[in-house]
Every structure is written in C-alpha cells, then in structure tokens.
C-alpha positions, 0 to 999 in steps of 0.5 A: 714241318719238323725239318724247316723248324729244325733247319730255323734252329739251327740257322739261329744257333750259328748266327748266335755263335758267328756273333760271339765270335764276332764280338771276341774276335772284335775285343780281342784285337783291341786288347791285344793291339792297345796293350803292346803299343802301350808297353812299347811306348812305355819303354820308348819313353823310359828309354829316352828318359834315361838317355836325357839324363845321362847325356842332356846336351842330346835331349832335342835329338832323342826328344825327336826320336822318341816322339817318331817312336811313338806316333810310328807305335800308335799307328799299331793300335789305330789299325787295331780299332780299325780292324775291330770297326770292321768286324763288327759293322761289316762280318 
C-alpha cells in the first residue's frame, strides 16, 4: 500500500516537472524567436534608411528588398509560435 502511494507520488512530481519544462521550453522559444527576427528587422530597416537617403534615386529597389528582408525574417518567428503551439497543446 506504501509503494503504490509512493509510486502516485512520484508519477505526480514528474508529470508537475515535464509541465514546467513544457511551459519554459514553450516561452523561451518565444522569446528568443521574437526577440532576433525583431533586432534583424531593425537593422534591415536602419539599413535601407540610411541607403535612401544616401542614394534616393534607388529607393524602389531597396524598398523591395527591405520588405523581402523582412517578410523572409518573419517567417523565423512564425515557426516559433508554431514550435511553441505544439509544445504546449501536443508534449
């Protein structure tokens, strides 16, 4: 009788841990996957910036490019959120 409410114990203890590893793993794929595509849009666009208005006959063409740059960036945080979906609604 000891052993089997032992055994409960135990069971409840790593399921409790196996969640706050779940949640941690979870918010931490989302703040490390928000927080480098933001500071690589960031530099994309101070990039761009300084270019239009250094040469501002190409601002088309690095209007363009900026906004490939930047959906192509997006798409890093996208995966995030979906990485983070599945470790909370699927482990």
């Amino acid at each position: 009788m000891l052993q089997n409410v032992q055994d409960v114990a135990s069971q409840a203890a790593q399921s409790a841990q196996v969640l706050g590893f779940k949640y941690l793993g979870a918010a931490l794929c989302m703040a490390i996957g928000g927080m480098v595509p933001a500071f690589g849009e960031a530099q994309i666009v101070i990039r761009a910036i300084d270019g239009m208005a250094r040469q501002p006959e190409i601002e088309g063409a690095l209007f363009r490019a900026m906004i490939v740059g930047q959906s192509i960036l997006e798409t890093i945080a996208i995966y995030c959120l979906i990485v983070s979906i599945i470790l909370l609604l699927v482990v």
